[in-house]
C-alpha positions as CSV (number, residue, x, y, z in Angstrom):
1,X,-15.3,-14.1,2.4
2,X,-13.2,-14.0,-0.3
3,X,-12.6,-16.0,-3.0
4,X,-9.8,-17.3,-5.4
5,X,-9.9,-19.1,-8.6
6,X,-7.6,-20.2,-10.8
7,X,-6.8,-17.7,-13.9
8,X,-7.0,-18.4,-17.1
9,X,-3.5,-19.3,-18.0
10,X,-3.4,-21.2,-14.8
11,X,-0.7,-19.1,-13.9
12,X,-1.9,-17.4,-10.8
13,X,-5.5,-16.5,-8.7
14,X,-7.8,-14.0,-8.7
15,X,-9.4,-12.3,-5.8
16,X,-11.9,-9.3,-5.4
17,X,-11.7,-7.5,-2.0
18,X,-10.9,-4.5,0.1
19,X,-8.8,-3.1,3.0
20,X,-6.8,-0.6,5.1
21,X,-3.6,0.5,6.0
22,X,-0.4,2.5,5.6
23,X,3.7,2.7,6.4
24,X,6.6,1.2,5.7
25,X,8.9,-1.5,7.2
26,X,11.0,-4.6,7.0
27,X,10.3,-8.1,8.6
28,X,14.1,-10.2,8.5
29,X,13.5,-13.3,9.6
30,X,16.6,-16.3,10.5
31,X,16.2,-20.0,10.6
32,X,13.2,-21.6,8.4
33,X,12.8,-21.2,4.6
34,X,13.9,-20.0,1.5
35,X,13.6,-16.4,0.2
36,X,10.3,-14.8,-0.3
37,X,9.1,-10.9,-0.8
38,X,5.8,-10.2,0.2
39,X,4.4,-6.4,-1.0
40,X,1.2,-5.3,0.6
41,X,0.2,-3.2,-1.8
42,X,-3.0,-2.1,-1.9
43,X,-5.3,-2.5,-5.0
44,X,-8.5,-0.6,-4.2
45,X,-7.2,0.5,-1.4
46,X,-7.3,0.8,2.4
47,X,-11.3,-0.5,4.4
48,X,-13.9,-3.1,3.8
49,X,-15.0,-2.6,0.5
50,X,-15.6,-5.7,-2.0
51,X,-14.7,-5.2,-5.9
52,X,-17.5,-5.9,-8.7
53,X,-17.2,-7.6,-12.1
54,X,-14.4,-7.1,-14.0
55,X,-13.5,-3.3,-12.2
56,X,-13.2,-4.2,-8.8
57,X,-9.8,-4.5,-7.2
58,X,-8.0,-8.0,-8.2
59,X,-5.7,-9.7,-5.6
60,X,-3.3,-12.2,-7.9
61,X,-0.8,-15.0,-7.1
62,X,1.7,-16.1,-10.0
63,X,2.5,-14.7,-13.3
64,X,1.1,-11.6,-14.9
65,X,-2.5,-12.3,-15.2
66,X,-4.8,-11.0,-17.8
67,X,-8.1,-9.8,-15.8
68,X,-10.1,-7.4,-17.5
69,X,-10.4,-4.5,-19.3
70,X,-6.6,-2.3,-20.5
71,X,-5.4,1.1,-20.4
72,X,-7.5,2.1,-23.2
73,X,-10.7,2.4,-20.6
74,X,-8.4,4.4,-18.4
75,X,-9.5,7.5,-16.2
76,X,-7.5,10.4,-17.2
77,X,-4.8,11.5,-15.0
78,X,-5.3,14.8,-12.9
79,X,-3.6,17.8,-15.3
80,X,-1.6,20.4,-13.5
81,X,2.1,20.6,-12.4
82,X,1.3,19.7,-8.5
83,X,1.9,15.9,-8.2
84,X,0.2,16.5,-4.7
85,X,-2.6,18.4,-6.1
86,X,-5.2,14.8,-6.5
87,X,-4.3,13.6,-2.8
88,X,-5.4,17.3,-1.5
89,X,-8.0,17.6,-4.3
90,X,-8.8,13.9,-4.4
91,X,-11.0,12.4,-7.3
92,X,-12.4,9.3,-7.7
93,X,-10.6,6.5,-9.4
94,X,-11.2,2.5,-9.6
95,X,-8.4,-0.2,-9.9
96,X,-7.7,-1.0,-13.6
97,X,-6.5,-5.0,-13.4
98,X,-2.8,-5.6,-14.9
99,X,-2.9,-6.7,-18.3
100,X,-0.2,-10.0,-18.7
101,X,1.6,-8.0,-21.5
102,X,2.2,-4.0,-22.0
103,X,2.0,-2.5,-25.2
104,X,4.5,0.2,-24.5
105,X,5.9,1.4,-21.2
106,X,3.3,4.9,-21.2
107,X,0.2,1.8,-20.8
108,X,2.3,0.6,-18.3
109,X,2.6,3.8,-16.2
110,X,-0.7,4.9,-16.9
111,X,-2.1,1.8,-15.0
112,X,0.1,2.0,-12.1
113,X,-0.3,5.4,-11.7
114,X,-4.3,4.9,-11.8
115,X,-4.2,2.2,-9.6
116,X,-1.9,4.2,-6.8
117,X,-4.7,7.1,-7.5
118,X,-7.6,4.2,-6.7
119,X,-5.8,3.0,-4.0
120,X,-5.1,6.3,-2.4
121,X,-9.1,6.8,-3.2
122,X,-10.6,3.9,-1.0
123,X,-8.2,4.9,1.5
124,X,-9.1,8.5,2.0
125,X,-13.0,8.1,1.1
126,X,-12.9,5.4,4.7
127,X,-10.7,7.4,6.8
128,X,-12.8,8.7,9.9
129,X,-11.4,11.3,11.5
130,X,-11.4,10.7,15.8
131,X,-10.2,12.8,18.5
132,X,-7.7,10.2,19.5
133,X,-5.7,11.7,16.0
134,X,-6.6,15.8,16.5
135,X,-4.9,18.4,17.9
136,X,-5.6,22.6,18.4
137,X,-3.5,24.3,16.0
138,X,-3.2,28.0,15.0
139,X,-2.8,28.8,11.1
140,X,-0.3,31.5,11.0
141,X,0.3,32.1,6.5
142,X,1.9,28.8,4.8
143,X,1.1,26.8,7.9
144,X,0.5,26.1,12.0
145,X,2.0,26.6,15.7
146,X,0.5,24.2,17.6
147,X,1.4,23.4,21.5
148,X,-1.2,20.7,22.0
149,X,0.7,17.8,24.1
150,X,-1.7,15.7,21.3
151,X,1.3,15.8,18.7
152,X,3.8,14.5,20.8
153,X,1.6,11.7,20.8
154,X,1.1,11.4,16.5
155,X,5.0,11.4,16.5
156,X,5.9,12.4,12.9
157,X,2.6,14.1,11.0
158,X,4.8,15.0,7.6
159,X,3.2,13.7,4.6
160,X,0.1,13.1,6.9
161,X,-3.4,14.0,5.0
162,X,-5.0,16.2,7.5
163,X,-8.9,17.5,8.0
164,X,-8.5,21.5,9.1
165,X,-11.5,22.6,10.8
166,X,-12.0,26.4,10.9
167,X,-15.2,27.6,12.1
168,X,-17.5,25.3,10.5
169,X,-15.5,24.9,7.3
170,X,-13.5,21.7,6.5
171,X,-10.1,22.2,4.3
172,X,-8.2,18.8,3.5
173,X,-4.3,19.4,3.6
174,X,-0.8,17.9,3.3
175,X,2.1,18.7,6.1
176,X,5.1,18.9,4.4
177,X,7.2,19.8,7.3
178,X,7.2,19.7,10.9
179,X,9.9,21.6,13.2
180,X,10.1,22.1,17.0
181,X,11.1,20.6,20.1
182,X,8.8,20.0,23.7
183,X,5.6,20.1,23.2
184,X,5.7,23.5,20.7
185,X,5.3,22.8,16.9
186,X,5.5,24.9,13.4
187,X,4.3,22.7,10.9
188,X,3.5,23.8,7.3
189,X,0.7,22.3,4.7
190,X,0.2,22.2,1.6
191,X,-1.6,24.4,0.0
192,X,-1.3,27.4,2.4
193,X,-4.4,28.6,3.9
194,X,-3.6,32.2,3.8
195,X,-7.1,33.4,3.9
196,X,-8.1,31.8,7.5
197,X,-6.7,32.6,10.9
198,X,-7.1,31.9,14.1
199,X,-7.8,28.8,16.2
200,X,-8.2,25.0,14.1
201,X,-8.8,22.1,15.2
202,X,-6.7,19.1,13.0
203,X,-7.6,16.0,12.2
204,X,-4.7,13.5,10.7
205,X,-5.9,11.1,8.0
206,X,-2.7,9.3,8.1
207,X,0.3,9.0,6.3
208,X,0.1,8.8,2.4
209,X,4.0,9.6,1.9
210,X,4.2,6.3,-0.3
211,X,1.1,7.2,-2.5
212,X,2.6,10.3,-3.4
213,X,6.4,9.0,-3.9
214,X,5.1,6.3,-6.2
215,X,2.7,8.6,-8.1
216,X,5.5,10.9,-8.7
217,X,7.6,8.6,-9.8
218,X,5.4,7.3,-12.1
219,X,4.5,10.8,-13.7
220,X,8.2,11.9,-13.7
221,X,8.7,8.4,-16.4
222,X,5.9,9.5,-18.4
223,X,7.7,12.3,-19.5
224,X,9.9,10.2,-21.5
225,X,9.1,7.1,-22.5
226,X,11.4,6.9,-25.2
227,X,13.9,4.8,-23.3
228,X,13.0,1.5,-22.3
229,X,16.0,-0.6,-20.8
230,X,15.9,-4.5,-20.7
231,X,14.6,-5.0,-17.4
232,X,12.1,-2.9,-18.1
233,X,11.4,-4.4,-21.6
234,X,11.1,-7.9,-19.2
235,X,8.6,-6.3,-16.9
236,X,6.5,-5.1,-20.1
237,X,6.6,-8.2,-21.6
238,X,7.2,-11.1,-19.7
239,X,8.0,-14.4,-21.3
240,X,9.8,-17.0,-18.9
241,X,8.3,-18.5,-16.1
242,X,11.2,-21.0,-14.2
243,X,9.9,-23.5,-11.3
244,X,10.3,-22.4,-7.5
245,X,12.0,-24.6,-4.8
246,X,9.1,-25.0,-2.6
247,X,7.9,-27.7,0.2
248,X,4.6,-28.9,1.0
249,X,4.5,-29.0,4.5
250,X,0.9,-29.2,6.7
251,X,0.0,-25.3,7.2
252,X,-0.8,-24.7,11.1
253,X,-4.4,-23.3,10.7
254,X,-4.9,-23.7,14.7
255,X,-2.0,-21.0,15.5
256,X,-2.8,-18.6,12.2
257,X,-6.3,-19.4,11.1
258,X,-6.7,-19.0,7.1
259,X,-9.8,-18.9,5.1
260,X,-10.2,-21.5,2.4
261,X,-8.9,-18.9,-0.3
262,X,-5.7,-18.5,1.6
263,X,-5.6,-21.8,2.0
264,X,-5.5,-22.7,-1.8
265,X,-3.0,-19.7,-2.9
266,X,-0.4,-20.7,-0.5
267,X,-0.9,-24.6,-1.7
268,X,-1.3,-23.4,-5.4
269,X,2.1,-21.8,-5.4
270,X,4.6,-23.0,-8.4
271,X,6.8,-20.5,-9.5
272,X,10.2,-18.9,-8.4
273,X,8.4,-15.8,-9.0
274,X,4.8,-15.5,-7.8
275,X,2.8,-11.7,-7.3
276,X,0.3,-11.4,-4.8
277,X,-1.4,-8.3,-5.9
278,X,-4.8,-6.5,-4.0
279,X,-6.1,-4.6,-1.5
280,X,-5.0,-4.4,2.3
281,X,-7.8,-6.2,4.6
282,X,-7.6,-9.2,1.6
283,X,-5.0,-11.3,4.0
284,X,-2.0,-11.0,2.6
285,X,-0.2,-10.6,6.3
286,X,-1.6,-14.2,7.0
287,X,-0.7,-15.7,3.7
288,X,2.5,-14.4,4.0
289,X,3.4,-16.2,7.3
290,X,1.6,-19.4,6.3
291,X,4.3,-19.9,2.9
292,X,7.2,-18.8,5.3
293,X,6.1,-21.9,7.4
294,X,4.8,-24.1,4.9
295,X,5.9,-23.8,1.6
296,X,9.7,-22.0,2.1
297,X,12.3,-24.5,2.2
298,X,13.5,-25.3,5.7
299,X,16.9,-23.7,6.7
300,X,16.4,-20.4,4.4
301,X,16.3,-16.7,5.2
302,X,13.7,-14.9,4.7
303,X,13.1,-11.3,3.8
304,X,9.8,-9.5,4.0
305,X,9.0,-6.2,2.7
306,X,6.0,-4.2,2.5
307,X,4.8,-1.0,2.7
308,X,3.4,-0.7,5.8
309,X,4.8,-1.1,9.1
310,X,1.7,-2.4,10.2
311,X,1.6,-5.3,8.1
312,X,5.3,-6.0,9.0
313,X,4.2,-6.2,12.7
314,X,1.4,-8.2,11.8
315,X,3.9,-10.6,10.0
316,X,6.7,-10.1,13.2
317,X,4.2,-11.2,15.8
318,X,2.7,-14.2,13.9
319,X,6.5,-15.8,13.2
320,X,7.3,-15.0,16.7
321,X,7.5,-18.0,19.0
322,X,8.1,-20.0,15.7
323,X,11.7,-19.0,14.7
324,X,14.6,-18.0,16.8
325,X,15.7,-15.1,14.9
326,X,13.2,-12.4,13.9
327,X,14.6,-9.0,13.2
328,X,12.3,-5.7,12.1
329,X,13.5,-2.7,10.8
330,X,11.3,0.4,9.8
331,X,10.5,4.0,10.5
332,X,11.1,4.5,14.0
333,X,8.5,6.6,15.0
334,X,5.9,4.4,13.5
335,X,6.9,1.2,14.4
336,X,5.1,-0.2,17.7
C-alpha cells in the first residue's frame, strides 16, 4: 500500500508508487465545491511498479518539495534531430524528483523532459501486447493497407506505439497517420520499414501522443534558454504560498473507499495551490473525487483536467449520482 509522509518543509507529501494509463479529457462538474485542477501525470509511469529510495517515482501534495537528488545526476538526453526517435528506440530512464527551487530554466527542462522519458519508460516496458488490440496489415514502403474489421474497432491508432510482427522479427513503430473509410486503411509509421513486405501482424501499445508533444516541447525550449519571462521566473523559483478556502467535511469512505494515505493528503490539504505529482495506479482519480466532496467549498464549480480520458471517466462515474450536473468533454473516439 502506499504511503505518505509529511515533507520536510511541511509543505506537501511524499509518496513512492507506480501505475498505468493514457489519453486526454475533461471532467466539468456543476453544483458542489470550489475550483480544483487535478493532473494525472505520471511519474514513473504507467503499471504496478513501487519506487526505491530516493530514485523511485515521488507522488507530492503542496508546494514544490525538495526530494532527492538534482539535475546534476541526470541521464543524458537521447542526441539526434528525431524527437520521436527514444519512444521508437526507447531507453531506459528513472524519475528524477522536482527540486523546490531551479537554478536556471535548462535544470528545469532537463528534469521534466527526463521525467516524461521515465514515464514513457515504465509505460512501454509493462505494455503487453493481446489480440484484442492486433490487426493483419500489409507493409507497402513508408507504411500499411490493412482491411482487418479489427481497426474499426481501435478507432484512431495515430500516435499509437505499435509491435510489427514480420516473420519472426518484432519492429516497434509510431503511426503517424491514418487515412480511409469502411473497413480499408492506409496508415503510415514511423520509421518506414522499407526493407520488409508482405503480410504483418500489429500489435497497438497505446497511445503516447502526449509523451511526445510534451517531450517536444520541452526540447524545442532548450534551444534557447536565454529568455525567461516572469511566470516562468515564478515557476523556477517559487516564493509565496497564500492559504486555500477549504472545508473539512466527513469524506464518504463507504461509496469511494481510500487507503489511509489518501486519506491523510486529502485532510492535509492547506494551500490555494497544492501539486499532486506521481505515477498513475498511485490513486489520484480517488483522491480527486474525495477533495471535490470533502474539502471544496460547497456551491463551487469544479474543473478537472488530466491527461487521460480514462482517469476523467474514473473521476465522471465516481461524482455521478452525487451532483446534478456533471459534464465530460475529450477525444471522441476515446472516450467510453
Amino acid at each position: 500500500m502506499p504511503n505518505f509522509k509529511r515533507s520536510p518543509d511541511g509543505m506537501g507529501w511524499v509518496l513512492a508508487g507506480g501505475g498505468k494509463g493514457k489519453g486526454k479529457g475533461k471532467c466539468r462538474k456543476g453544483g458542489k465545491g470550489g475550483r480544483k485542477g487535478g493532473k494525472g501525470k505520471g511519474g514513473g509511469g504507467k503499471g504496478r511498479r513501487k519506487g526505491s529510495g530516493g530514485d523511485g517515482p515521488k507522488y507530492t501534495s503542496g508546494g514544490p518539495t525538495l526530494v532527492g537528488r538534482g539535475a546534476h545526476s541526470l541521464k543524458p538526453l537521447p542526441s539526434g534531430g528525431d524527437a520521436a526517435a527514444p519512444f521508437y528506440n526507447p531507453q531506459r530512464y528513472t524519475v528524477t524528483p522536482v527540486p523546490e527551487e531551479f537554478q536556471s530554466a535548462e535544470q528545469y527542462l532537463r528534469v521534466m523532459a527526463n521525467n516524461i522519458l521515465a514515464e514513457f519508460w515504465t509505460m512501454y516496458t509493462q505494455a503487453r501486447p493481446t489480440e484484442s488490440q492486433a490487426f493483419h496489415a500489409h507493409l507497402n514502403g513508408d507504411g500499411m493497407s490493412t482491411s482487418d474489421p479489427s481497426v474499426q474497432d481501435l478507432g484512431n491508432l495515430v500516435q499509437n506505439l505499435v509491435i510489427i510482427r514480420s516473420g519472426g522479427t518484432k519492429h516497434l513503430r509510431i503511426i503517424t497517420s491514418q487515412t480511409g473509410f469502411g473497413t480499408s486503411f492506409s496508415l503510415k509509421i514511423k520509421p518506414p520499414l522499407r526493407d520488409a513486405g508482405g503480410s504483418v501482424r500489429v500489435y497497438s501499445l497505446g497511445y503516447i501522443g502526449s509523451f511526445m508533444v510534451e517531450y517536444n516541447c520541452a526540447l524545442e525550449l532548450l534551444k534557447d534558454c536565454s529568455h525567461v519571462t516572469p511566470l516562468f521566473r515564478s515557476i523556477l523559483c517559487p516564493r509565496l504560498n497564500l492559504p486555500g478556502e477549504y472545508e473539512n467535511r466527513r469524506l464518504d469512505l463507504k461509496l469511494v473507499p481510500c487507503n489511509p494515505s489518501q486519506k491523510t493528503a486529502v485532510e492535509g490539504l492547506q494551500y490555494a495551490l497544492e501539486k499532486i505529482q506521481g505515477p498513475p495506479g498511485t490513486g489520484k482519480s480517488t483522491t480527486i473525487h474525495h477533495i471535490i466532496m470533502s474539502r471544496v467549498p460547497r456551491g463551487k464549480r469544479v474543473l478537472v483536467t488530466c491527461s487521460r480520458n480514462v482517469a476523467v471517466e474514473s473521476i465522471a462515474q465516481k461524482l455521478e449520482g452525487l451532483v446534478d450536473d456533471i459534464f465530460v468533454s475529450g477525444n471522441k473516439d476515446r472516450l467510453g
